[in-house]
C-alpha positions in Angstrom: -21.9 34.3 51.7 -18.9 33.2 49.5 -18.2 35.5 46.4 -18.5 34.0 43.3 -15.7 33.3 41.2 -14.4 34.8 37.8 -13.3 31.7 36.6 -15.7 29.5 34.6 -15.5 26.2 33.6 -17.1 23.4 31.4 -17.2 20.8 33.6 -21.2 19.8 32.8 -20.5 19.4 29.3 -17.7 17.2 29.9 -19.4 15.4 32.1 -21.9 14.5 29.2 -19.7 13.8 26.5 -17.8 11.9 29.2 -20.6 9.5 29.0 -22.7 11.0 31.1 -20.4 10.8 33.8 -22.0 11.9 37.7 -20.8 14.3 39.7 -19.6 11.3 41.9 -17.5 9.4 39.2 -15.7 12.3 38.7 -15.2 12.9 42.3 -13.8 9.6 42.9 -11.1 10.1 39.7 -9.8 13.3 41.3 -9.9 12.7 45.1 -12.4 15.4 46.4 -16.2 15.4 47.6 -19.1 14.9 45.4 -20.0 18.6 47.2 -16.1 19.9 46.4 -17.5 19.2 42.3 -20.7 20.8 42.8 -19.0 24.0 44.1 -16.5 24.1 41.2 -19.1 23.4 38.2 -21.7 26.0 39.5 -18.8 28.5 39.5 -18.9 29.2 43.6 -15.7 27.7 44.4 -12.4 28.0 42.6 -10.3 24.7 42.9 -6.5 24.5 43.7 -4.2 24.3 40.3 -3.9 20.7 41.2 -7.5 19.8 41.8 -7.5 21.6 38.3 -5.4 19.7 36.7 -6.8 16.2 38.1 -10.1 17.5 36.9 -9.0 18.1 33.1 -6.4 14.8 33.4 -9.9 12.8 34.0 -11.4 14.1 31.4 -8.0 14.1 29.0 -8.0 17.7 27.8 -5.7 20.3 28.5 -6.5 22.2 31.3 -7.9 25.7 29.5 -10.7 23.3 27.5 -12.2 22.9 31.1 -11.5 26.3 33.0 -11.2 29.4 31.3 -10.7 33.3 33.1 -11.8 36.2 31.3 -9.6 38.7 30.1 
């Protein structure tokens, strides 16, 4: 069983204020599976720093509004 990861993120609530964008859309805008999202917003898979990036670009923040590692 995979460990969980430190880093959290914010992706649900972006998701909303996205317009209620799925899991799907926001699949499609960064090039990885519907399950590769799923993973990353329940916190049991960390994503690459660019998979990070296309993930906050698709939402237009910076990239700490949407993951964040605790001190």
């Amino acid at each position: 069983m995979a460990k969980p990861t430190k880093i959290t993120n914010d992706i649900r609530r972006l998701r909303f204020e996205a317009g209620e964008m799925t899991q799907a859309e926001l699949a499609e805008k960064t090039g990885v599976t519907r399950q590769t999202i799923i993973a990353i917003e329940q916190g049991r898979y960390s994503p690459s720093l660019e998979v990070a990036f296309l993930i906050a670009r698709a939402f237009g923040v910076p990239l700490d509004a949407v993951f964040q590692y605790p001190d």
